[in-house]
C-alpha positions in Angstrom: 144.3 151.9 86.2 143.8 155.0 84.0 146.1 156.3 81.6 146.4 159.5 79.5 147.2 159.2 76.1 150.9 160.8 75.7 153.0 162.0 72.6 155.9 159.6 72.1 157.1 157.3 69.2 157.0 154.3 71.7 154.7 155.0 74.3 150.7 155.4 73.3 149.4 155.9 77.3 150.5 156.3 80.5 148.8 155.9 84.2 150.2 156.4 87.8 149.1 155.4 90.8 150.2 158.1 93.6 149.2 155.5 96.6 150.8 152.3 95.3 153.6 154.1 93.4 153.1 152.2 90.5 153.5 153.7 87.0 151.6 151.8 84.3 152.9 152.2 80.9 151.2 151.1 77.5 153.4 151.0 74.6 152.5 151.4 70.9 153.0 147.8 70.2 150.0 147.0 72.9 152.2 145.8 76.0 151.7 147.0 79.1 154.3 147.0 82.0 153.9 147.9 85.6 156.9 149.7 87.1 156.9 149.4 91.0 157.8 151.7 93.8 158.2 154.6 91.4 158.1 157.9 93.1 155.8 160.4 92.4 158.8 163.0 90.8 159.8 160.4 88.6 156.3 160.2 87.3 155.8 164.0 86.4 159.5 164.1 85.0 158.3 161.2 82.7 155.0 163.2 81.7 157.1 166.2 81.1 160.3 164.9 79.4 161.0 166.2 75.6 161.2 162.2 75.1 159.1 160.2 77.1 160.7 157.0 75.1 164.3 158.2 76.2 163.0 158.9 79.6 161.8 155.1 80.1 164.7 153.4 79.0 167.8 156.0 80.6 165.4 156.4 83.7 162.4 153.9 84.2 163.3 150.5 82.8 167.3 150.3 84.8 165.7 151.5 88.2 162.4 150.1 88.7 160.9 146.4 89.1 158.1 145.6 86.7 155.8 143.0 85.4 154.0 142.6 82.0 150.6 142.9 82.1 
């Protein structure tokens, strides 16, 4: 998947895939997660949030499944 680079203390990159509804999101420290069933307004609320770090832990991380890539 291809991310973007975003600015955010926490989070270096993030990707979206508008068919699967899966938001991939790189972190600073080099992890990766995949967040599933995500819907495509949560995804361009995230890439325009004042904190994109706030946004994935109040909005992302309690709703959606993910996995560690």
């Amino acid at each position: 998947m291809v991310r973007v680079p975003v600015d955010s203390s926490s989070v270096a990159s993030i990707g979206y895939d508008a068919e699967t509804f899966v938001l991939e999101i790189q972190f600073h420290n080099g992890h990766v997660y995949r967040y599933f069933n995500v819907p495509e307004a949560a995804h361009r609320l995230l890439m325009k949030a004042s904190s994109i770090g706030g946004f994935v832990n109040t909005i992302i991380k309690p709703r959606f499944d993910c996995v560690r890539v």
